[in-house]
N, CA, C and O atoms as a printed pandas DataFrame, in Angstrom:
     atom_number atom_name residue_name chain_id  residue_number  x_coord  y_coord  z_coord
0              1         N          UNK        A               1  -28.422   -9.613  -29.093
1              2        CA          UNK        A               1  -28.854   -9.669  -27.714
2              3         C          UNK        A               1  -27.898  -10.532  -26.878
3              4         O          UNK        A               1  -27.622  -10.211  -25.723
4              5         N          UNK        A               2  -27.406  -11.602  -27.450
5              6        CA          UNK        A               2  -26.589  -12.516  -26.822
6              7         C          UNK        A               2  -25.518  -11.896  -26.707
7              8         O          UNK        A               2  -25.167  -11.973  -25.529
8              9         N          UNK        A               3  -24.700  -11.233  -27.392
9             10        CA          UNK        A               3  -23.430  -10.417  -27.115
10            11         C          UNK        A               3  -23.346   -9.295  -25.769
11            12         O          UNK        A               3  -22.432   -9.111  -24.964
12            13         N          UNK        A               4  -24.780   -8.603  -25.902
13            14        CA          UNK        A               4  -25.076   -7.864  -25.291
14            15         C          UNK        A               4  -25.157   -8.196  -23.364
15            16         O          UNK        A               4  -24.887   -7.478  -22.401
16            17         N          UNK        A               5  -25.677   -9.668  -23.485
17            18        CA          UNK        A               5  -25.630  -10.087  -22.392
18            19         C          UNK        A               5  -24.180  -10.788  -21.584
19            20         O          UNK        A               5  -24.017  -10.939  -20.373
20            21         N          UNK        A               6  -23.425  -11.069  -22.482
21            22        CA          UNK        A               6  -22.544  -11.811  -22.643
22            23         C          UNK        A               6  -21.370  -10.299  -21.758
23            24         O          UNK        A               6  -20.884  -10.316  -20.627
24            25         N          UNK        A               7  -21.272   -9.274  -22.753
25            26        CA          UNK        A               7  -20.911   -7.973  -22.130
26            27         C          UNK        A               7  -21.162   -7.635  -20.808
27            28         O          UNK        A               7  -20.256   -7.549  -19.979
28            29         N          UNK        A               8  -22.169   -7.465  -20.590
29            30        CA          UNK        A               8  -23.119   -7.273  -18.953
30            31         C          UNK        A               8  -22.632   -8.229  -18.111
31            32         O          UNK        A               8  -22.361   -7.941  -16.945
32            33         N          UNK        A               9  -22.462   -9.497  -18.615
33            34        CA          UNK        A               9  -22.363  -10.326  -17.555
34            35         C          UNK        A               9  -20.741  -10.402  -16.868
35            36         O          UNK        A               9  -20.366  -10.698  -15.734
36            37         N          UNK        A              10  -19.820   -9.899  -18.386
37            38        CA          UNK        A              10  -18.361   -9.385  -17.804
38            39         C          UNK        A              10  -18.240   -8.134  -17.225
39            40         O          UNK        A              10  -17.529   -8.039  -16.224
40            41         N          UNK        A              11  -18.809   -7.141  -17.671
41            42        CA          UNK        A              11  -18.946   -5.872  -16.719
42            43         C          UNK        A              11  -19.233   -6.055  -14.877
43            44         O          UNK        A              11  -18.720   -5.475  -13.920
44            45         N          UNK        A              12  -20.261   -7.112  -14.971
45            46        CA          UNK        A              12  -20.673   -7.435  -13.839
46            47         C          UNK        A              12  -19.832   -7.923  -12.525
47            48         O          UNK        A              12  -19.723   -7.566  -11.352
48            49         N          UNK        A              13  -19.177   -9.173  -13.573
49            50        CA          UNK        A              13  -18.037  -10.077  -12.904
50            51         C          UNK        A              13  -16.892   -9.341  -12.566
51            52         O          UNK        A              13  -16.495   -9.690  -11.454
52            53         N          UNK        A              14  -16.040   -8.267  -13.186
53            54        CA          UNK        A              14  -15.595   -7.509  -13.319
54            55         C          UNK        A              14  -15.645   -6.337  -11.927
55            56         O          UNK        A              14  -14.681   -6.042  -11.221
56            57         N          UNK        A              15  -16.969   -5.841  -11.809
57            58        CA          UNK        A              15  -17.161   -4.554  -10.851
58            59         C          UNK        A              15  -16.823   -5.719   -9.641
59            60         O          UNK        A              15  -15.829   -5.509   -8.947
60            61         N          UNK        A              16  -17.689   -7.015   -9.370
61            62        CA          UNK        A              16  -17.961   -7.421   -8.159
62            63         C          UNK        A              16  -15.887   -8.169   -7.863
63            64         O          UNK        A              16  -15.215   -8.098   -6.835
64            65         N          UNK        A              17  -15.680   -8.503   -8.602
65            66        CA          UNK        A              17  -13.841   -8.625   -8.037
66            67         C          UNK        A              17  -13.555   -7.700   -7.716
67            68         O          UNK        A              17  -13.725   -7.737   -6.498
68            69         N          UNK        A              18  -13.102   -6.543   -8.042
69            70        CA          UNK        A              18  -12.906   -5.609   -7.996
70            71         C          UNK        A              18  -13.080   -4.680   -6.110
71            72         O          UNK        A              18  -12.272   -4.060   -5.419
72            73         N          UNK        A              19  -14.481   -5.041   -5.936
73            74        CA          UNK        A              19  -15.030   -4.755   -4.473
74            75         C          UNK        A              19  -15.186   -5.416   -3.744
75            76         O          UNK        A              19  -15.928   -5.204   -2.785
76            77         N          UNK        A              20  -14.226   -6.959   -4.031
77            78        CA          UNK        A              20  -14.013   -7.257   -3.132
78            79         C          UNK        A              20  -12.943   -6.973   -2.248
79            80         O          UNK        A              20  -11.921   -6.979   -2.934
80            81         N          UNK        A              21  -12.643   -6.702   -0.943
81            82        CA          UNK        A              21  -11.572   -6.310   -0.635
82            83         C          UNK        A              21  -10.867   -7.615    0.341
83            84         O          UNK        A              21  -11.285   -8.351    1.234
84            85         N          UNK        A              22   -9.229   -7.379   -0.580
85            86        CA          UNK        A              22   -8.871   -8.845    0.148
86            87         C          UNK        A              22   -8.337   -8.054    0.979
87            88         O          UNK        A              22   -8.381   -6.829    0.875
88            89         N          UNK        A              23   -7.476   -9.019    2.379
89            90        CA          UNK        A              23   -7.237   -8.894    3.998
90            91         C          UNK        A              23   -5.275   -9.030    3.374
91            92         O          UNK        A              23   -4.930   -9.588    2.332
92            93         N          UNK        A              24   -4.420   -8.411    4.289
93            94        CA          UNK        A              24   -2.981   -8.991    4.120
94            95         C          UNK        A              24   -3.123   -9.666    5.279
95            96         O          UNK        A              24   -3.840   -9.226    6.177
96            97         N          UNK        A              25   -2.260  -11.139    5.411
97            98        CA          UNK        A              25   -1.508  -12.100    5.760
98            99         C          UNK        A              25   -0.556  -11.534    7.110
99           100         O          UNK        A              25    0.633  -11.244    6.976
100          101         N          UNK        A              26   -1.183  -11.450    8.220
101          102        CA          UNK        A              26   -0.376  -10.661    9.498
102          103         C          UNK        A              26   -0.017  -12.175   10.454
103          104         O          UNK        A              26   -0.625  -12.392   11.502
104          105         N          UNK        A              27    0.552  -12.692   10.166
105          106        CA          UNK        A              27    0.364  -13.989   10.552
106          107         C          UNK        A              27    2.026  -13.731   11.709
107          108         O          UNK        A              27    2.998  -13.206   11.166
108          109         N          UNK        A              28    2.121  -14.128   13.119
109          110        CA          UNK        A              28    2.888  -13.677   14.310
110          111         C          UNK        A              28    3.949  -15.148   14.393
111          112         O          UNK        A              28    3.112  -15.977   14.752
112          113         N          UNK        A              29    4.370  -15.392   14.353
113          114        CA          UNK        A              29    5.078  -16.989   15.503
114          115         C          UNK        A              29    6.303  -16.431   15.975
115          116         O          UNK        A              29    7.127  -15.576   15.652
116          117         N          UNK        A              30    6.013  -17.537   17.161
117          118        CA          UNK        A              30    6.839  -17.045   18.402
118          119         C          UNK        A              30    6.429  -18.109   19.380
119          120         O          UNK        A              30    5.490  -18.576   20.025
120          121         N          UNK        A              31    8.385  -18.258   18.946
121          122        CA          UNK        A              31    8.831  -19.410   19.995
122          123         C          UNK        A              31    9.667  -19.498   21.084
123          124         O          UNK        A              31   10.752  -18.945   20.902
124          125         N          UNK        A              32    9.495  -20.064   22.258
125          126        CA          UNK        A              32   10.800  -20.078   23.433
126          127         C          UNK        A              32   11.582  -20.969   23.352
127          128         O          UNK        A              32   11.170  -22.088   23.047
128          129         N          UNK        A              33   12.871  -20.752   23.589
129          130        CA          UNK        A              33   13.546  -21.631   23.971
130          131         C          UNK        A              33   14.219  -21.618   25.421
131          132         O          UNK        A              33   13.667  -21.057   26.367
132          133         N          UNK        A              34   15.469  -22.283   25.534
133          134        CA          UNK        A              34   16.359  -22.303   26.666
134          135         C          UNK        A              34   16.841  -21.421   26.935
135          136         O          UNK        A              34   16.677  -20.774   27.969
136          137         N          UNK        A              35   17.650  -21.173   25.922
137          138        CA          UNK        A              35   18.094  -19.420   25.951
138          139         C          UNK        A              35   17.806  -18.579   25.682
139          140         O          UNK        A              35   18.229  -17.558   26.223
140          141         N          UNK        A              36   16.656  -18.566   24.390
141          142        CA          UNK        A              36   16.456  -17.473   24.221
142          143         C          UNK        A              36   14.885  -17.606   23.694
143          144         O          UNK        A              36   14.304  -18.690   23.653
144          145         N          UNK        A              37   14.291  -16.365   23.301
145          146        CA          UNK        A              37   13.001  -16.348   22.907
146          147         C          UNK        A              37   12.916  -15.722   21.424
147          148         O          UNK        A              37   13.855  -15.073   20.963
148          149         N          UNK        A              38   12.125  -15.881   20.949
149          150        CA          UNK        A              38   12.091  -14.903   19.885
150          151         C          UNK        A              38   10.523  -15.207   19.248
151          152         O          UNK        A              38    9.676  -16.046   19.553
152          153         N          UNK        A              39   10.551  -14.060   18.162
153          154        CA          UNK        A              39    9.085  -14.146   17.803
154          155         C          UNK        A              39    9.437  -13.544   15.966
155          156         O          UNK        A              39   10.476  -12.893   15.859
156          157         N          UNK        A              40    8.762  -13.722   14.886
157          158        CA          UNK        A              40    9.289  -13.821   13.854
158          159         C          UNK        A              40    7.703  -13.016   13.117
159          160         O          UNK        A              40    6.686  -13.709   13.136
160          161         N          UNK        A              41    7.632  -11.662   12.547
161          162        CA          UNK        A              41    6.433  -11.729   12.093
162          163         C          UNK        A              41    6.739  -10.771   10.514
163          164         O          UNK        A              41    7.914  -10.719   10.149
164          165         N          UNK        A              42    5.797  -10.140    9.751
165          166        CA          UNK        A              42    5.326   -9.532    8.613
166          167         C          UNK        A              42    6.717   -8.374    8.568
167          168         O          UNK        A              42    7.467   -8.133    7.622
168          169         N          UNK        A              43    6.712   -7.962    9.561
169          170        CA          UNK        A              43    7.962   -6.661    9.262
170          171         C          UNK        A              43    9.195   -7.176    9.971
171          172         O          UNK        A              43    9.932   -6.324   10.468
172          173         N          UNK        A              44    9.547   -8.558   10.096
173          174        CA          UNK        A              44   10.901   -8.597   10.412
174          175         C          UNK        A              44   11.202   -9.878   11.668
175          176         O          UNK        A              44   10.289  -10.694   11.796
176          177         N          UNK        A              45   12.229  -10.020   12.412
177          178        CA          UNK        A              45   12.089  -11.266   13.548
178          179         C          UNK        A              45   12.554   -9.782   15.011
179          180         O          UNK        A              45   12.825   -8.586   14.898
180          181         N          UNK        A              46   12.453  -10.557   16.015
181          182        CA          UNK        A              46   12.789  -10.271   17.364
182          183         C          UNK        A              46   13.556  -11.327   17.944
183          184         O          UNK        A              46   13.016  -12.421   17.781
184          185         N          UNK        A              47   14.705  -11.363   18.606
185          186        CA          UNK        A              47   15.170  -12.086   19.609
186          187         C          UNK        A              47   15.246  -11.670   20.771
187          188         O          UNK        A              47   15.464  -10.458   20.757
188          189         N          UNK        A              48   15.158  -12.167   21.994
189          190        CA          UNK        A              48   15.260  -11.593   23.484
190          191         C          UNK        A              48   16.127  -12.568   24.356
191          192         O          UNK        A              48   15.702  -13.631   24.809
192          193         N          UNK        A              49   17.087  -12.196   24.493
193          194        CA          UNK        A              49   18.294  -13.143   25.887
194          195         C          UNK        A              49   17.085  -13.011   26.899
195          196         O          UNK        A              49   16.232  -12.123   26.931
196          197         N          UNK        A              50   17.262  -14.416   27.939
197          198        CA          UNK        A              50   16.211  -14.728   29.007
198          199         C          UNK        A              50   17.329  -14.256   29.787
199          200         O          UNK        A              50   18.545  -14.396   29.659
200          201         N          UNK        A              51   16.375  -13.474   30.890
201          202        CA          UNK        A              51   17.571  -13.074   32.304
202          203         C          UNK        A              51   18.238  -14.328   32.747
203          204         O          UNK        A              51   17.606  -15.385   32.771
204          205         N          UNK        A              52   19.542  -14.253   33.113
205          206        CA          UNK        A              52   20.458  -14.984   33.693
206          207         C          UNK        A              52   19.542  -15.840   34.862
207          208         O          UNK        A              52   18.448  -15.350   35.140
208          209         N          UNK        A              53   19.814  -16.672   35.318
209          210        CA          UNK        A              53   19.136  -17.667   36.649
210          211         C          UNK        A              53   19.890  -16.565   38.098
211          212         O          UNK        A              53   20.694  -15.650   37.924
212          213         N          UNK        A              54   19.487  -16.891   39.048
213          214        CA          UNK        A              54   19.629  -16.082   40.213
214          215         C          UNK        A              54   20.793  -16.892   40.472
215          216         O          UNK        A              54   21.827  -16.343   40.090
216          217         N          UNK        A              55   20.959  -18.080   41.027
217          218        CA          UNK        A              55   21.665  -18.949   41.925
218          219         C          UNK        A              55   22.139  -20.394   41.054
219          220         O          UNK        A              55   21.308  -21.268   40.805
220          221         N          UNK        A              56   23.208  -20.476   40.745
221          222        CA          UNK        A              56   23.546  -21.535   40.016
222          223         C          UNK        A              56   24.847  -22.307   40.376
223          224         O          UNK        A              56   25.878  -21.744   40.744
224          225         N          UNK        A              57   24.705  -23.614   40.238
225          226        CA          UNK        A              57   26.320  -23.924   40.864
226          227         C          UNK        A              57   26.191  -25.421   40.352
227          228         O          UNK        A              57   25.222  -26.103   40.017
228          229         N          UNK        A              58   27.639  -25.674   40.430
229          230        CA          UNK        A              58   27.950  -26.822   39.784
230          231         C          UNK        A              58   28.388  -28.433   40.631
231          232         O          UNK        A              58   29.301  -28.682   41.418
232          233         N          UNK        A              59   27.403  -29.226   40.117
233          234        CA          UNK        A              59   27.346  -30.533   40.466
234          235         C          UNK        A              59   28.284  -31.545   39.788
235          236         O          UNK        A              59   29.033  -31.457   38.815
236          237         N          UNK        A              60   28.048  -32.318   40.455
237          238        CA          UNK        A              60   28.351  -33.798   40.100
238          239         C          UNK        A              60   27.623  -34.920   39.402
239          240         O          UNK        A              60   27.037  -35.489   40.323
240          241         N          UNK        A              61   27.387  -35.444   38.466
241          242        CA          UNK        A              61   26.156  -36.404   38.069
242          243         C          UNK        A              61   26.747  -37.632   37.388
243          244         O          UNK        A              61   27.020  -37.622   36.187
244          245         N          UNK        A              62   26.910  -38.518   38.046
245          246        CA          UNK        A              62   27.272  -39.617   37.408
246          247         C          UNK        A              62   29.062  -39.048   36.183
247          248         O          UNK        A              62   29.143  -39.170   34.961
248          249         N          UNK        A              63   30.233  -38.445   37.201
249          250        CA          UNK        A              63   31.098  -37.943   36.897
250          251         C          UNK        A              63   31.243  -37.262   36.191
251          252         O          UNK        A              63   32.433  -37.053   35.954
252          253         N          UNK        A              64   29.955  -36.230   35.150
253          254        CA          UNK        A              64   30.150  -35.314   34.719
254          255         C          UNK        A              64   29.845  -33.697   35.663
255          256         O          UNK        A              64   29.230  -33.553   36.720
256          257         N          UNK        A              65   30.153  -33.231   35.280
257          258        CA          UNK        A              65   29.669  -31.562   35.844
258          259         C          UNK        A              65   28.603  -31.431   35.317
259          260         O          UNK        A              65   28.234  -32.207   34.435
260          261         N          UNK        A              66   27.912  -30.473   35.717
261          262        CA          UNK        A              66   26.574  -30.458   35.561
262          263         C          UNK        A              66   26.629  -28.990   36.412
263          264         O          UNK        A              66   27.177  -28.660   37.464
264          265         N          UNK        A              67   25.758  -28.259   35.394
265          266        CA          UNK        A              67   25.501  -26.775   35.967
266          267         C          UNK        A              67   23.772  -26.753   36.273
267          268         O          UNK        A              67   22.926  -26.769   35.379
268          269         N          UNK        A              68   23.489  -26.714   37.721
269          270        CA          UNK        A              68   21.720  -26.271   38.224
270          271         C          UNK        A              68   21.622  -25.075   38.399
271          272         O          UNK        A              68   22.516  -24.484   39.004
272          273         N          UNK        A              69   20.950  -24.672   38.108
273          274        CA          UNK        A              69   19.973  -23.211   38.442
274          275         C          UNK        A              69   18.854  -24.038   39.223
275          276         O          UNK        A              69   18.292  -25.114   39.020
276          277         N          UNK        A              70   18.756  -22.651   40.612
277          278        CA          UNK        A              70   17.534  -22.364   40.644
278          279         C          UNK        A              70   16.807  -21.043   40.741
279          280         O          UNK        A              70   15.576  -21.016   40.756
């Protein structure tokens, strides 16, 4: 009888793993930067160049150059 139960109780353990259904790992990141953006996920990365600034020109700052956008 003890074997018997012992059986059942692995059959049991057995069916219920089995149905459980696991999830895959879709997990996204995605980061900006200065220049560029990008995003990194399950099938691969993306990068994207940020459009150029409209109006930009070059300063003076304590004797270095210095490039502003606005």
């Amino acid at each position: 009888m003890r074997s018997f139960l012992i059986l059942a109780f692995t059959v049991a353990a057995s069916a219920a793993t089995m149905a459980v259904e696991t999830t895959s790992a879709n997990a996204v990141v995605c980061a900006a930067g200065v220049h560029r953006a990008g995003c990194a996920g399950p099938k691969g990365a993306a990068v994207v160049k940020l459009p150029p600034m409209a109006t930009c020109q070059y300063v003076v700052v304590n004797g270095v150059h210095v490039r502003q956008c606005v």
